[in-house]
N, C-alpha and C positions, 0 to 999 in steps of 0.2 A: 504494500500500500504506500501510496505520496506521501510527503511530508504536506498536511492542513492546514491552513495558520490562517486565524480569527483577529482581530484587532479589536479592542473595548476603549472608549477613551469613559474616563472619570477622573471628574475635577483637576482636567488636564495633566495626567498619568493614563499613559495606555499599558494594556496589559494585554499581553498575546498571549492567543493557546496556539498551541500546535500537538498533531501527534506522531509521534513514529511507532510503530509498530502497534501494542495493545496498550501504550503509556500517552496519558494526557498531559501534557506544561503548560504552565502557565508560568509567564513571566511580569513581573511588573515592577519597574525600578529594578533597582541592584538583587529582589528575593526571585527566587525559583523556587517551584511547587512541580511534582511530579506524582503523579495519581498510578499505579498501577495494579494488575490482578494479581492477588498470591495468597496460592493454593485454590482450590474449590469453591470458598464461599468468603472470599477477604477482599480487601483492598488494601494499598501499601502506598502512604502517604511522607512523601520526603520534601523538605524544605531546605535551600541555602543559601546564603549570601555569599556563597565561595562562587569559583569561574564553575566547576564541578560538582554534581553527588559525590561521597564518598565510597568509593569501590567495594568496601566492607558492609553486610549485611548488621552491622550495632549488634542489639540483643536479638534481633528476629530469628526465630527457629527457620531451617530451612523450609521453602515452598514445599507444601504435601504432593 
């Protein structure tokens, strides 16, 4: 599938989504949001002010 990309303006901050693959972004200012499926019946919601996610899964048990 393409890469998406949505534009929102609010109170002159735009905030784009875009998606690759099964993972939703959103960007708005300097924070990133990243929505995705994990496991069966989850969602896995990650946030950061870095350039990057961090490669490491945190506490998260692996996807079932």
């Amino acid at each position: 599938m393409g890469k998406m990309v949505f534009n929102r303006w609010e109170e002159s901050e735009m905030s784009i989504f875009w998606i690759e693959g099964k993972r939703l972004f959103v960007q708005s200012g300097m924070e990133k949001m990243v929505i995705e499926p994990w496991g069966d019946n989850a969602l896995r919601v990650r946030c950061t002010r870095e350039a990057d996610f961090p490669a490491h899964n945190g506490a998260l048990l692996p996807a079932a």
